[in-house]
C-alpha positions as CSV (number, residue, x, y, z in Angstrom):
1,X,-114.9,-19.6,162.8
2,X,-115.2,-15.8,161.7
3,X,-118.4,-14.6,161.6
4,X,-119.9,-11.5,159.1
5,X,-122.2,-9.4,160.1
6,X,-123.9,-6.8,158.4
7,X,-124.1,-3.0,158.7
8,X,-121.4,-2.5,160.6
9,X,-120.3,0.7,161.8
10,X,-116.2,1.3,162.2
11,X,-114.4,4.6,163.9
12,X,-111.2,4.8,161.9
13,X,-108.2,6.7,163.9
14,X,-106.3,8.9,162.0
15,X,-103.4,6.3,161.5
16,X,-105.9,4.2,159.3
17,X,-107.2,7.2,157.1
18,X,-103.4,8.4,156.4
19,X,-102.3,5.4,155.3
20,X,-105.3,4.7,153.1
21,X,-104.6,8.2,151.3
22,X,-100.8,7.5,151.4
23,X,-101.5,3.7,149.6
24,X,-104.5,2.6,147.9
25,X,-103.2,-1.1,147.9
26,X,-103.5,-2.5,151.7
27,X,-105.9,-3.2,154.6
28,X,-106.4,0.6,155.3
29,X,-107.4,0.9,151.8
30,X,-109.4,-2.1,151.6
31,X,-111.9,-1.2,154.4
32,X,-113.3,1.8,151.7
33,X,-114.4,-0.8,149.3
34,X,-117.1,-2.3,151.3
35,X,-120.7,-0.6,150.7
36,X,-121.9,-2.6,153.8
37,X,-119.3,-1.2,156.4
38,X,-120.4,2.7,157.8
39,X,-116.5,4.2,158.5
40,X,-116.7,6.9,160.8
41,X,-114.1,9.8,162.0
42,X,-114.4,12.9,164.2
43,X,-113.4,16.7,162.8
44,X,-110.4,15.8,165.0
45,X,-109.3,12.5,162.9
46,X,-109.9,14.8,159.9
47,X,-107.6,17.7,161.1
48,X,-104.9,15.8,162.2
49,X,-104.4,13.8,159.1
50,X,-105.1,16.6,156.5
51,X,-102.3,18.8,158.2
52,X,-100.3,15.8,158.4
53,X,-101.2,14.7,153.9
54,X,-100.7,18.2,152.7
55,X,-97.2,18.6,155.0
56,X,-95.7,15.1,154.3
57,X,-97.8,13.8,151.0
58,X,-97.9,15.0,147.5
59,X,-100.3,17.0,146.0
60,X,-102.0,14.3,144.4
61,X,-102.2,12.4,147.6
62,X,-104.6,15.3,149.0
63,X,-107.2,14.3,146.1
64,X,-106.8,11.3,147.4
65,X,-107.9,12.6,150.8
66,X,-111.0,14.6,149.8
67,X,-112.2,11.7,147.5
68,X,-111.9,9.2,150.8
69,X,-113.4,11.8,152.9
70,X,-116.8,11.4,150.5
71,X,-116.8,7.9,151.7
72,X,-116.8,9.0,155.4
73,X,-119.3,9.6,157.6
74,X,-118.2,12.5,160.5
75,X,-119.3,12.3,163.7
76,X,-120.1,15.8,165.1
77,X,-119.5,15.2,168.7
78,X,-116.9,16.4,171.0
79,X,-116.4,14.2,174.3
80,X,-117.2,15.9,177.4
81,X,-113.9,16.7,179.7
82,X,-114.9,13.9,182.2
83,X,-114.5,11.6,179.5
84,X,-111.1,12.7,178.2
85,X,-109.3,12.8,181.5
86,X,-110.7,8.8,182.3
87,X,-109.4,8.4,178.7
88,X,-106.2,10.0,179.4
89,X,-105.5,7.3,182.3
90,X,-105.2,4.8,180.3
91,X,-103.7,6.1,176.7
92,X,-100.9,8.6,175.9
93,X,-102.4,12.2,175.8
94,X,-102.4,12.7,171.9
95,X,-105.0,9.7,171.4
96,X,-106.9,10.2,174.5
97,X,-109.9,12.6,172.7
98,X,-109.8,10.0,169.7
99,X,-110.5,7.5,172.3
100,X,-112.9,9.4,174.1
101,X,-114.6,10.3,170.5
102,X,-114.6,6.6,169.9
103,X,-116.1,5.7,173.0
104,X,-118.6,7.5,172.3
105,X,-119.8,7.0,168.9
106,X,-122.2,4.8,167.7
107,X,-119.2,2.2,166.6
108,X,-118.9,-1.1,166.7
109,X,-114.8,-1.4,166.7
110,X,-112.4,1.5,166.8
111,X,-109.6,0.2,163.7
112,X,-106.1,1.8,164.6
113,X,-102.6,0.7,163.2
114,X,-101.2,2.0,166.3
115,X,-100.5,-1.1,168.1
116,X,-98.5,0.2,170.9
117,X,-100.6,2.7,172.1
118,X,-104.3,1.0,171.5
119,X,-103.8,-2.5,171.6
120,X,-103.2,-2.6,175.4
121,X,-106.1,-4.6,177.9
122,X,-106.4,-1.2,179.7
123,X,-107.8,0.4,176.8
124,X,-109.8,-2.5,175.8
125,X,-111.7,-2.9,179.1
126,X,-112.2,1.3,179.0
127,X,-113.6,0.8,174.8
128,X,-115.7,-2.5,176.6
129,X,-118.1,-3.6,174.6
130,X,-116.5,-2.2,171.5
131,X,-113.2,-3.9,170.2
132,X,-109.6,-2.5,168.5
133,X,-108.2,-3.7,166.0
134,X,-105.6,-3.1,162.9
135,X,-107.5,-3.6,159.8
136,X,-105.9,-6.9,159.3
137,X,-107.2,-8.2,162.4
138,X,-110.5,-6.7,161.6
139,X,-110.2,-8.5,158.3
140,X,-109.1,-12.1,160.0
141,X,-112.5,-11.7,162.8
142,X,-114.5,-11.2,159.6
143,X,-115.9,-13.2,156.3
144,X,-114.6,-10.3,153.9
């Protein structure tokens, strides 16, 4: 049976915060209407999917953006190179600082919609003891 927890602290990848700006119906979208859940991203998550609203989004959907960004908390870390390059042996170069950052941070899951890339064992035993998930499996582990 799911269990809910309290207080608990998410590191969304950019994936997750794109799509929440791009649809405000949906699991990305749903995880900024808890007041009970911290969601955390790295300058880097924030980057990537700001270039990527205001070059493939309407303008609108960058209001969007900065209005979810309140809701954010930013993590003002940047993993060390050691921790890149073990990252790197087990994810594609373009998400291995994410995963690093992730790592990291004070997080209790790392929520992706990349499925192909992070749902893998060998970056679940490197993440060990935090968990990935999409936000719909976040959603099913959870009483939400």
């Amino acid at each position: 049976m799911a269990t809910r927890r309290r207080n608990l602290k998410l590191f969304l990848d950019s994936s997750v915060l794109f799509t929440a700006v791009n649809s405000p119906i949906g699991g990305s979208a749903k995880l900024f209407t808890f007041t009970d859940i911290k969601l955390i991203v790295s300058n880097i998550v924030l980057q990537e999917v700001e270039k990527n609203v205001r070059t493939k989004l309407h303008d609108y959907h960058l209001d969007r953006f900065f209005m979810l960004v309140d809701k954010l908390s930013i993590i003002d870390q940047i993993p060390n190179d050691e921790q890149i390059l073990k990252a790197r042996k087990v994810i594609v170069e373009k998400d291995a600082v994410i995963l690093a950052e992730a790592k990291d941070s004070d997080c209790d899951y790392l929520i992706t919609l990349d499925k192909k890339d992070f749902l893998q064992e060998k970056v679940f035993d490197f993440i060990k003891p935090k968990k990935i998930l999409t936000p719909k499996m976040f959603f099913e582990t959870q009483k939400l």
